[in-house]
Backbone as JSON, one array per atom type, in Angstrom:
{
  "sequence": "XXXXXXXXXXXXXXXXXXXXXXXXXXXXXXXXXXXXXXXXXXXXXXXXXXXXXXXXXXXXXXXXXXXXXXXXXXXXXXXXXXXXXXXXXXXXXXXXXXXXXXX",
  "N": [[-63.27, 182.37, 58.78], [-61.99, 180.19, 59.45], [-64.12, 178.95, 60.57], [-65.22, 178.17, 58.34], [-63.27, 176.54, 56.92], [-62.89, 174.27, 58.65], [-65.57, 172.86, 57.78], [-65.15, 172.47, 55.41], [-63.38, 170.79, 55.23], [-64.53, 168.78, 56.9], [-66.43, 167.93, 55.59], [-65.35, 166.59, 53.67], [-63.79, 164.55, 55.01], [-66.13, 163.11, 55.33], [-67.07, 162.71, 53.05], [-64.85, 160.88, 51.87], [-64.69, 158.92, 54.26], [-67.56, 157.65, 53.62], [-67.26, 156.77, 50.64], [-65.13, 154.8, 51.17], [-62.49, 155.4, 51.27], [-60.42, 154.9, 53.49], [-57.94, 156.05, 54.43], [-57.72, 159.0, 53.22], [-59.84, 159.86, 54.94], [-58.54, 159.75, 57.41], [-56.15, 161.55, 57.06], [-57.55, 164.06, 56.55], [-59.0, 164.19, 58.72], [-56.6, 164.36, 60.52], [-56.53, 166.79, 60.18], [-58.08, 168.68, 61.04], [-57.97, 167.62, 63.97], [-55.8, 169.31, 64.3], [-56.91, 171.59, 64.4], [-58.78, 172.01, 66.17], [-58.12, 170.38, 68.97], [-60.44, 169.12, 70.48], [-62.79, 168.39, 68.75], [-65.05, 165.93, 68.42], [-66.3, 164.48, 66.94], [-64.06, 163.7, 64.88], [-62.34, 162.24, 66.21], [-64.39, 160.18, 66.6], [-64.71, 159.51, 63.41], [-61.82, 158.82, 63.12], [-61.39, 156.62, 65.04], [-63.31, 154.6, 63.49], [-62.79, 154.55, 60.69], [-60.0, 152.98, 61.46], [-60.57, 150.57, 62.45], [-61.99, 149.48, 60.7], [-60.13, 149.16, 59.21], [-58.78, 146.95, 59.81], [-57.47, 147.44, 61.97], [-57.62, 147.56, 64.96], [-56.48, 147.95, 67.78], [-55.57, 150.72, 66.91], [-57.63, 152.25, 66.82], [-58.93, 152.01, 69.24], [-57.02, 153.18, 70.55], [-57.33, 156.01, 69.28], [-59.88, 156.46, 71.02], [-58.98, 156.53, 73.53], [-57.38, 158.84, 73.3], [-58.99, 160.9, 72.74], [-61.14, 160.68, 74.93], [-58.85, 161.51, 76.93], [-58.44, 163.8, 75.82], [-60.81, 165.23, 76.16], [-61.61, 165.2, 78.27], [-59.52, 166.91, 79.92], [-59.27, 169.03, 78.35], [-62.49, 170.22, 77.99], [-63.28, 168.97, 80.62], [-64.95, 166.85, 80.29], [-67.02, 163.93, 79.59], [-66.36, 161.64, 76.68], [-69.4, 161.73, 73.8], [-72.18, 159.11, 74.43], [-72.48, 157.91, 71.84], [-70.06, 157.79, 71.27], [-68.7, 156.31, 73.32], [-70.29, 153.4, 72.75], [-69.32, 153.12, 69.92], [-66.86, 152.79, 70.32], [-67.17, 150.65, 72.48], [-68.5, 148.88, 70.57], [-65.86, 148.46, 68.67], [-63.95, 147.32, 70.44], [-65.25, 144.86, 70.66], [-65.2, 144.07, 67.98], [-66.98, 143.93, 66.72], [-67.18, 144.37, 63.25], [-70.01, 145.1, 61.64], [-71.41, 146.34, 62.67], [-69.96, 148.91, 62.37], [-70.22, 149.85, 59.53], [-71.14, 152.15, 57.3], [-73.42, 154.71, 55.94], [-74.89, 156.63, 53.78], [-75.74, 159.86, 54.45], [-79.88, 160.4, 54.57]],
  "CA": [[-62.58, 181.51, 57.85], [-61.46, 178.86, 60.54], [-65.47, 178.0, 60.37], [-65.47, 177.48, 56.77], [-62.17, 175.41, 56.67], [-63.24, 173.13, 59.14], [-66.71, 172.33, 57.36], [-64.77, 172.25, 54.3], [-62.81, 169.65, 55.56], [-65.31, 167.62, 57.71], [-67.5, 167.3, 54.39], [-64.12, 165.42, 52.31], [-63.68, 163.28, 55.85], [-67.42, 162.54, 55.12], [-66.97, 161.74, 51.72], [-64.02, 159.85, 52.05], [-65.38, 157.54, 54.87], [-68.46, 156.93, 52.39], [-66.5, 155.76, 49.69], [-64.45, 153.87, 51.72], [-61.36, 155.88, 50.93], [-60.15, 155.35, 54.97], [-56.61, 156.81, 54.65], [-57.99, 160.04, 53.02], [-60.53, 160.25, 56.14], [-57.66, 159.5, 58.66], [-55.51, 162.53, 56.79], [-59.07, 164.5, 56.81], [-59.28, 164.1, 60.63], [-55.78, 165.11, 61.41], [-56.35, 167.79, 60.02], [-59.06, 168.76, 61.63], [-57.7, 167.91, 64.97], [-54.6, 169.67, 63.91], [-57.29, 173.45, 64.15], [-59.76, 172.21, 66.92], [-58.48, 168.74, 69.27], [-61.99, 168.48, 70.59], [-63.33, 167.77, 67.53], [-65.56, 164.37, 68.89], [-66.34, 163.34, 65.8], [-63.12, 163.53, 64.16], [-61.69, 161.29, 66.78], [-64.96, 159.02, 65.82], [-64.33, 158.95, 62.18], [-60.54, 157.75, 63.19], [-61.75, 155.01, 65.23], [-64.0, 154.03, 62.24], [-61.75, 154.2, 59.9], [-59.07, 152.5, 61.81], [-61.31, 149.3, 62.89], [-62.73, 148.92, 59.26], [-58.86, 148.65, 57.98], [-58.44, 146.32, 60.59], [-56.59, 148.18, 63.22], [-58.72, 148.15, 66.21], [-56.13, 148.68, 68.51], [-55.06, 152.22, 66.69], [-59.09, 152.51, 67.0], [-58.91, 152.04, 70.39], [-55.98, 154.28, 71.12], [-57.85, 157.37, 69.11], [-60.89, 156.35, 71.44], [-58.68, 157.0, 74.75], [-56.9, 160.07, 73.18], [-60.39, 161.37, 72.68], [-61.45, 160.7, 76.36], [-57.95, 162.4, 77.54], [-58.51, 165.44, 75.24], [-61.86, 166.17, 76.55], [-61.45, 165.45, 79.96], [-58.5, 167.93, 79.93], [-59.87, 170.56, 77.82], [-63.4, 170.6, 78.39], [-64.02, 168.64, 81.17], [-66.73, 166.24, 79.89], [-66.64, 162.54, 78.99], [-66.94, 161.15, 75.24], [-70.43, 161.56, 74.37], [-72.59, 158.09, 74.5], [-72.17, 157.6, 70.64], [-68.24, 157.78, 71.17], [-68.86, 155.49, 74.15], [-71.13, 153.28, 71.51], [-68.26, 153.33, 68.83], [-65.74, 152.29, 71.06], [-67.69, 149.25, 72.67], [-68.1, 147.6, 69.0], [-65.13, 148.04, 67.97], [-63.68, 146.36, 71.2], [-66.29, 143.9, 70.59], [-65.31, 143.4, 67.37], [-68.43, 144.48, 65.56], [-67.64, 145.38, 62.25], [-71.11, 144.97, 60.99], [-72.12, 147.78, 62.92], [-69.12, 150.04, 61.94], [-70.42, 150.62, 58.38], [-71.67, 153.83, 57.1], [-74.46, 154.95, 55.4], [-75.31, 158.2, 53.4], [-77.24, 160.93, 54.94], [-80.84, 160.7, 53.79]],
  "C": [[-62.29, 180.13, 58.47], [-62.7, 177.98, 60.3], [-65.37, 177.06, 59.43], [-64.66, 176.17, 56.54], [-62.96, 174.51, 57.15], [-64.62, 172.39, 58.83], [-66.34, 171.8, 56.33], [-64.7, 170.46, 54.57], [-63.54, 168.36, 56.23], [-66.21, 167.46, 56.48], [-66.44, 165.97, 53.8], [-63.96, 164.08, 53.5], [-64.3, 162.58, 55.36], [-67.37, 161.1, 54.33], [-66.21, 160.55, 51.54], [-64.4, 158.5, 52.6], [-66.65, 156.74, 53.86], [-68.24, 156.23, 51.48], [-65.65, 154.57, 49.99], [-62.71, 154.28, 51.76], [-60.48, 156.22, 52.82], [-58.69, 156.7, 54.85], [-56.83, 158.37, 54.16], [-58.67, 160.77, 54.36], [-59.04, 160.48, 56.64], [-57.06, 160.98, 58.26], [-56.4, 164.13, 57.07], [-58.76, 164.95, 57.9], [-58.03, 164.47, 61.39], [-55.74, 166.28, 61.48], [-57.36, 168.75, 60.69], [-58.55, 169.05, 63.32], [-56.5, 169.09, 65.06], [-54.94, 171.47, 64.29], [-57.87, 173.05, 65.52], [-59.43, 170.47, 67.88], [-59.4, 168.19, 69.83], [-62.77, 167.98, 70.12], [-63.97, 166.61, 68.26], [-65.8, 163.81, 67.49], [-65.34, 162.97, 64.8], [-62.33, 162.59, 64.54], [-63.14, 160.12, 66.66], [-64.45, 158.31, 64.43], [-62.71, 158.23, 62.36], [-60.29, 156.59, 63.88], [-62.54, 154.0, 64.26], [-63.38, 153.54, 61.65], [-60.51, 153.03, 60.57], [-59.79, 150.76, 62.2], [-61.4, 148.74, 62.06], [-61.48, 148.56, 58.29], [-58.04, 147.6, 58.95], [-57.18, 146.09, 61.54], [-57.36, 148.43, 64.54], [-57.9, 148.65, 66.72], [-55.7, 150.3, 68.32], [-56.76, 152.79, 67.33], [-59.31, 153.09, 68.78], [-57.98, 153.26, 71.37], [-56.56, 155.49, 70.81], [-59.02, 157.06, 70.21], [-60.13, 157.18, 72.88], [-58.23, 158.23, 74.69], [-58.29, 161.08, 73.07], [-60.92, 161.64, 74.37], [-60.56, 161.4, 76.84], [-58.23, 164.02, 77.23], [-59.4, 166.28, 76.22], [-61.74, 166.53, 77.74], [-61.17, 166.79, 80.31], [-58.99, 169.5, 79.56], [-61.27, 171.15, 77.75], [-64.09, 170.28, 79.85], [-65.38, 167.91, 81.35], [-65.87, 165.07, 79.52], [-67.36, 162.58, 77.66], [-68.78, 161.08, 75.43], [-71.04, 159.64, 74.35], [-72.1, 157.58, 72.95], [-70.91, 157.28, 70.49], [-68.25, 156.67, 72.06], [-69.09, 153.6, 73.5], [-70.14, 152.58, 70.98], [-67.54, 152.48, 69.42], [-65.84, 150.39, 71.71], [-67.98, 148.25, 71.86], [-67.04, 147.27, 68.57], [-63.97, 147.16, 68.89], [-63.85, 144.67, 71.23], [-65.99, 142.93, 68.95], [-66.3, 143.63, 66.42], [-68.77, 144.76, 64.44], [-68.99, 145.53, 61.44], [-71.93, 146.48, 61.14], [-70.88, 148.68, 63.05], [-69.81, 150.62, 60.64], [-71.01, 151.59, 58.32], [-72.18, 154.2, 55.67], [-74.32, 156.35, 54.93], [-76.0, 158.48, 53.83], [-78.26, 160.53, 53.8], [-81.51, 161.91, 53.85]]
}
């Protein structure tokens, strides 16, 4: 059941971010971390979201809480894509924040 939820839920993030609906993502993604705080892409989508409503620094802060988590609990650094993420939105980048539908 835990599976299911959390697919449930990472589809509506999805959606949300697609539409543009950030604050639904962000709620999405706590929830999320809220079952599993490894989650990497849940702490992506809340740097996304948070950059694109022009909050980098919150962006930035889920980016390091992300790096602490893993460290801690798996022992691994963000992967390159989180790495990636993080360096645009430092940078400033929003061009390359947006987000595309799966084809």
């Amino acid at each position: 059941m835990k599976d299911q939820y959390l697919l449930v839920v990472t589809r509506l993030a999805d959606a949300s971010l697609m539409t543009g609906d950030y604050e639904h993502c962000i709620e999405y993604c706590h929830k999320l971390l809220a079952r599993d705080t490894a989650r990497e892409d849940a702490y992506q989508r809340l740097m996304r979201c948070h950059a694109l409503m022009g909050r980098p620094g919150r962006a930035m802060r889920w980016y390091e809480l992300c790096r602490e988590t893993l460290q801690r609990d798996l022992n691994v650094e963000p992967s390159e894509q989180t790495v990636q993420l993080a360096r645009h939105v430092a940078e400033g980048s929003a061009a390359t924040l947006a987000v595309t539908a799966p084809t």
